[in-house]
C-alpha positions as CSV (number, residue, x, y, z in Angstrom):
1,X,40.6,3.9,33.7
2,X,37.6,1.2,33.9
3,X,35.2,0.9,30.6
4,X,31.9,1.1,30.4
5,X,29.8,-1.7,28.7
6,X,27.9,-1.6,25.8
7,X,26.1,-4.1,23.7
8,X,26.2,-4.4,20.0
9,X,24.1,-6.5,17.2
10,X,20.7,-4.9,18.5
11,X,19.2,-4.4,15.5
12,X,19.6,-7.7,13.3
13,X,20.2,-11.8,13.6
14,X,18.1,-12.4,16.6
15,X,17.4,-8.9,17.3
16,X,15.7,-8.8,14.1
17,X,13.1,-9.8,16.2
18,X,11.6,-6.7,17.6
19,X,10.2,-8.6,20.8
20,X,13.6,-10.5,21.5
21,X,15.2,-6.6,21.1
22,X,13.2,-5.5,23.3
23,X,13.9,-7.9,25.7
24,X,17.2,-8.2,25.1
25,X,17.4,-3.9,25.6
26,X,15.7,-4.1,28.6
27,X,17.5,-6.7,30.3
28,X,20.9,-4.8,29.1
29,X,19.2,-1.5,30.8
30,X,18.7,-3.6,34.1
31,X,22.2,-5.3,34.2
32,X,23.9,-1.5,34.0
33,X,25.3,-1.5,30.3
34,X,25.8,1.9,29.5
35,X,24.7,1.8,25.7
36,X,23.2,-0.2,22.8
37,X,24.3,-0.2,19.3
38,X,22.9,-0.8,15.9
39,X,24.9,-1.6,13.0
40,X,23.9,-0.1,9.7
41,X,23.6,-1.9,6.1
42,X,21.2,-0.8,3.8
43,X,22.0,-3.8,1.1
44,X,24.8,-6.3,1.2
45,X,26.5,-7.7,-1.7
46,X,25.3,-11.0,-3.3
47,X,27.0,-13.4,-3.6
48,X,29.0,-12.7,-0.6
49,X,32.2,-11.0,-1.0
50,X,35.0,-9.3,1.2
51,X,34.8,-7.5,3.4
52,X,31.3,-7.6,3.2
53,X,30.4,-8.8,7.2
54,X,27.3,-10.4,6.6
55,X,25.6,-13.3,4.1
56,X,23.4,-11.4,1.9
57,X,20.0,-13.0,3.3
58,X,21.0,-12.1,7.1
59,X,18.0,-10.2,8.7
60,X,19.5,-6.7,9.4
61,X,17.3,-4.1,10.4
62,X,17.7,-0.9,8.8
63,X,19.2,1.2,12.1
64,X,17.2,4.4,12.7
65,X,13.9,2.8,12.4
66,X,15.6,0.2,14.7
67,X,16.8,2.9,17.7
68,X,13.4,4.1,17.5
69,X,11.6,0.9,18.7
70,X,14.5,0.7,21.7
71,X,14.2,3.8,22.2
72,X,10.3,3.4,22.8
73,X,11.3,0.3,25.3
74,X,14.3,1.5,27.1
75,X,14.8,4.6,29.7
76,X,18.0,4.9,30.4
77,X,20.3,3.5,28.8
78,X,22.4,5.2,25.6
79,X,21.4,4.6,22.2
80,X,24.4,4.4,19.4
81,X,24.7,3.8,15.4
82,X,28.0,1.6,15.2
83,X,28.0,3.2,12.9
84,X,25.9,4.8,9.9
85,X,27.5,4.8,6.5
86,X,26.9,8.4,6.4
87,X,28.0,9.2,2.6
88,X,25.0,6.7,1.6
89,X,22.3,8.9,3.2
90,X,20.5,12.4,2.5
91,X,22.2,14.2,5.0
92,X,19.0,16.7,5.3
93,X,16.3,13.9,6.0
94,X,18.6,11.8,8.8
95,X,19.4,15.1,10.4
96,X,15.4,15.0,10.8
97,X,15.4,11.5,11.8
98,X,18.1,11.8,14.0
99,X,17.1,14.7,16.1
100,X,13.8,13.0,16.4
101,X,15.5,10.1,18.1
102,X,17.2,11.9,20.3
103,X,13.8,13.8,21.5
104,X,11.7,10.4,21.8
105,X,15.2,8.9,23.9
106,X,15.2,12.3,25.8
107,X,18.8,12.5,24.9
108,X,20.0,9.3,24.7
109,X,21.4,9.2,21.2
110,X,24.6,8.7,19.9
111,X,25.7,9.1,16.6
112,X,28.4,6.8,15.5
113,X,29.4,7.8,11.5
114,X,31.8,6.6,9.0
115,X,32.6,6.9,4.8
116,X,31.7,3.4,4.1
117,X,33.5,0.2,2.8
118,X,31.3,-1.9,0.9
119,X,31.2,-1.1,-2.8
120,X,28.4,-2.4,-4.2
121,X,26.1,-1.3,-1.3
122,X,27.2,2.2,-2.4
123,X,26.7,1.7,-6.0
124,X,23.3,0.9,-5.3
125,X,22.2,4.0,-3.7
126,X,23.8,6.3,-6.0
127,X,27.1,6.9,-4.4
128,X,31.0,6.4,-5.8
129,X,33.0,5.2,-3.5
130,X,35.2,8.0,-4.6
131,X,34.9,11.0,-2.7
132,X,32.9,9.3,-0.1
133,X,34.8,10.8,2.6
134,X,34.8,14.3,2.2
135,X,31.0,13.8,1.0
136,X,30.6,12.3,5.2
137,X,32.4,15.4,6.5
138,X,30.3,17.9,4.6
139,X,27.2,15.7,5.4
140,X,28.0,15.9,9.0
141,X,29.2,19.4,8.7
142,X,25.4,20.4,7.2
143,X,23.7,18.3,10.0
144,X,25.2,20.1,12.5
145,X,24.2,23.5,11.3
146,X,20.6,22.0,11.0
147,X,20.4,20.7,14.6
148,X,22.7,23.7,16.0
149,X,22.0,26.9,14.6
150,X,20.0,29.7,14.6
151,X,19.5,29.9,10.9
152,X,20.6,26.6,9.5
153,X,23.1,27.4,6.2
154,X,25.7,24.9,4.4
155,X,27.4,25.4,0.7
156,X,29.5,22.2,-0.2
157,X,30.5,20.3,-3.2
158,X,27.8,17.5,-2.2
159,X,25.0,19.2,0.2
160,X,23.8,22.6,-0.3
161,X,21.3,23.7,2.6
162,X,19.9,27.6,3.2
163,X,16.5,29.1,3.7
164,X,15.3,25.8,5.6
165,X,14.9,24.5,9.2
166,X,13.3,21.5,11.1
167,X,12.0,21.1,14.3
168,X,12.0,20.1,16.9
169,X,15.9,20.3,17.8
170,X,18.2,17.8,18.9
171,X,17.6,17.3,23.1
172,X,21.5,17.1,23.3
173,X,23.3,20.3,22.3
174,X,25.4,18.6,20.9
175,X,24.8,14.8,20.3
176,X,27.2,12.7,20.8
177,X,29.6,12.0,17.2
178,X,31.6,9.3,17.4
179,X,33.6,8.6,13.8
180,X,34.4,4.7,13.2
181,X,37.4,3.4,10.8
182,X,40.9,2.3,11.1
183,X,42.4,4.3,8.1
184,X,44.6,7.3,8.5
185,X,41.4,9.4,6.7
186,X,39.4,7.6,9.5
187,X,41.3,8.5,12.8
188,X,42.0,12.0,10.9
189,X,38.2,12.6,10.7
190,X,37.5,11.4,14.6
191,X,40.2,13.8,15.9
192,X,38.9,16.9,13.3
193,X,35.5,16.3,13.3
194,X,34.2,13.8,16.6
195,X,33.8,13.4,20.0
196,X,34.9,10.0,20.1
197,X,36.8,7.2,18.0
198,X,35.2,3.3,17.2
199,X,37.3,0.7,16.6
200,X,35.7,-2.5,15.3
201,X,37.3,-6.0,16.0
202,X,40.6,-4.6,17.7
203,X,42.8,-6.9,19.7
204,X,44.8,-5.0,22.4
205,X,47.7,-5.0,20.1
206,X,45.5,-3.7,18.1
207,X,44.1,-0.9,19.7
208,X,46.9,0.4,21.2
209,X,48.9,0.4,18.0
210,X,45.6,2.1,16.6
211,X,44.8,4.8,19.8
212,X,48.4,6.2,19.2
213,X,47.3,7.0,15.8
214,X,44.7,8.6,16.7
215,X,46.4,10.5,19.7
216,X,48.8,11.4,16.9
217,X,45.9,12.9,14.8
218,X,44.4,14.8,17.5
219,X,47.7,16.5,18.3
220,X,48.5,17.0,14.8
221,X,44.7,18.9,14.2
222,X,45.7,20.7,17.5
223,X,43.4,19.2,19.9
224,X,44.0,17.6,23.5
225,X,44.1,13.9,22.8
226,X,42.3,13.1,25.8
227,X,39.3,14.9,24.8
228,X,38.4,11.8,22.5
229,X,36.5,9.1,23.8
230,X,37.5,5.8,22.5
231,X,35.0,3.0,22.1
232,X,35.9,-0.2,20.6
233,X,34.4,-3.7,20.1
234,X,37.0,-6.5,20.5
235,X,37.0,-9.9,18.7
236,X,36.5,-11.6,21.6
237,X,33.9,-11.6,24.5
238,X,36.2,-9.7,27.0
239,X,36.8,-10.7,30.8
240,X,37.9,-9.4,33.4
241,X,41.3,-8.9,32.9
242,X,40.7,-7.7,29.3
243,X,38.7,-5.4,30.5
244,X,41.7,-3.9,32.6
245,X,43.7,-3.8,29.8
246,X,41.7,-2.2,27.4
247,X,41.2,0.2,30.1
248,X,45.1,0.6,30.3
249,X,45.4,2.1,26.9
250,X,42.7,4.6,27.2
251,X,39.8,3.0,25.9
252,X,36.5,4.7,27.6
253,X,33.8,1.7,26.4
254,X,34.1,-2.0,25.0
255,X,31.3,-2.9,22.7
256,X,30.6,-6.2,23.1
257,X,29.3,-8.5,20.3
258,X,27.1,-11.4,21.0
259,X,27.3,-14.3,19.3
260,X,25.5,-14.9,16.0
261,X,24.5,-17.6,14.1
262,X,22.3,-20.5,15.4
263,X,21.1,-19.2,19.2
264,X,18.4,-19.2,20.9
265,X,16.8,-16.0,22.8
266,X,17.2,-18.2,25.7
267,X,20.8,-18.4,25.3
268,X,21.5,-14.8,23.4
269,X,20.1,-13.6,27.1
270,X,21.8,-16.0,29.3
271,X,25.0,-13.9,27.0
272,X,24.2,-10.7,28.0
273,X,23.7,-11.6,32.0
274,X,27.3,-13.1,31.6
275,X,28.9,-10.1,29.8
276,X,27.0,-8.0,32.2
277,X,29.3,-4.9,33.5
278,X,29.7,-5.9,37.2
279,X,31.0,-9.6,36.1
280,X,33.4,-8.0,33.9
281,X,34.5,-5.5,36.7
282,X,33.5,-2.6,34.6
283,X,31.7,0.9,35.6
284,X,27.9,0.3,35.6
285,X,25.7,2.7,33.3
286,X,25.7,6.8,34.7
């Protein structure tokens, strides 16, 4: 198996910018990455503390409103949230924004998720960190009845949803879920409840000591292992050879991360040509 290449970060440092993401988007689309992704932080702690990823005044736009502008630049290529913290949003209003995305992409969008880590960002919109993950599952759960059926209806503990609907629908029937997090809850929601797996920061020991969890999930939830698709941004730029050995242990897409911190457009460009799938002897976009 040969990855695919994605880009991450296009939603804050530079690409904060909404004219360097656009460019940036574009050339990504042109070089045959298969997908962009946005990461996703409403508010980050201050001061600083672990694991928090980010200092408190980095500029981080807020992701949906961010795939909408690259959606409104790009064409072709694949639109991701790497990933939403999904328990920290009204399940019933980014079901709406979602779906819209995915009908101004023409399909494009998919929907990375996860329960969340940070627990003052949390605490600040309402939400104990407690609970947090069956909250995502029944948030998901509800979405999916709202984009998917004929007469929407959900009864949970957190989300309630009957005698409403929105549209228009989803284009993609179904979108794309891919559920992020290294925890056993984590790789016990991708193999329940998603299409796909994202690792974040995974060396190769890593990830293959991580994708045998998860295989381990899927068979244990009594579904074919190798109907996940396993997406993972490593620590390091790969090459070529890393490339081949991600590809070794399963891994359908690597997620690469520029680099942050004091670059120019110039030079976050100049990145992304070098990265580019071909040079990394990867499967172009399609």
């Amino acid at each position: 198996m040969t990855p695919t290449i994605g880009l991450f970060a296009a939603n804050f440092h530079l690409c904060a910018q909404p004219r360097v993401a656009a460019r940036v988007a574009t050339l990504a689309e042109d070089l045959g990455y298969d997908s962009l992704w946005v990461g996703d932080h409403v508010v980050l702690p201050r001061p600083r503390v672990g694991p928090s990823p980010l200092e408190p005044d980095a500029p981080l736009l807020e992701a949906v409103v961010a795939l909408t502008h690259l959606a409104a630049r790009t064409e072709r290529i694949a639109l991701g949230t790497g990933v939403l913290v999904l328990p920290q949003r009204n399940p019933v209003i980014l079901a709406k924004q979602l779906a819209a995305v995915d009908v101004i992409s023409e399909g494009r969008l998919i929907f990375g998720m996860g329960a969340g880590y940070l627990e003052p960002e949390l605490r600040a919109v309402g939400v104990p960190m407690e609970g947090r993950g069956a909250r995502a599952d029944e948030y998901l759960a509800a979405m999916r009845s709202l984009w998917y059926d004929d007469v929407p209806a959900f009864h949970g503990r957190y989300v309630d949803v009957e005698g409403v609907d929105a549209y228009p629908r989803p284009v993609q029937r179904p979108i794309p879920v891919v559920a992020g997090g290294h925890s056993p809850a984590a790789l016990r929601r991708a193999a329940r409840h998603a299409d796909g797996w994202y690792g974040w920061m995974l060396g190769r020991r890593a990830a293959a000591e991580l994708i045998s969890r998860l295989r381990a999930a899927a068979a244990a939830a009594g579904r074919d292992p190798a109907t996940l698709r396993i997406s993972i941004t490593p620590p390091r730029p790969p090459d070529a050879q890393s490339v081949r050995d991600y590809g070794d242990l399963g891994v359908d897409r690597l997620i690469v991360l520029p680099p942050a911190g004091d670059v120019t457009p110039a030079e976050l460009e100049r990145f992304v040509e070098d990265h580019a799938p071909p040079k990394l002897g990867a499967r172009p976009a399609g």
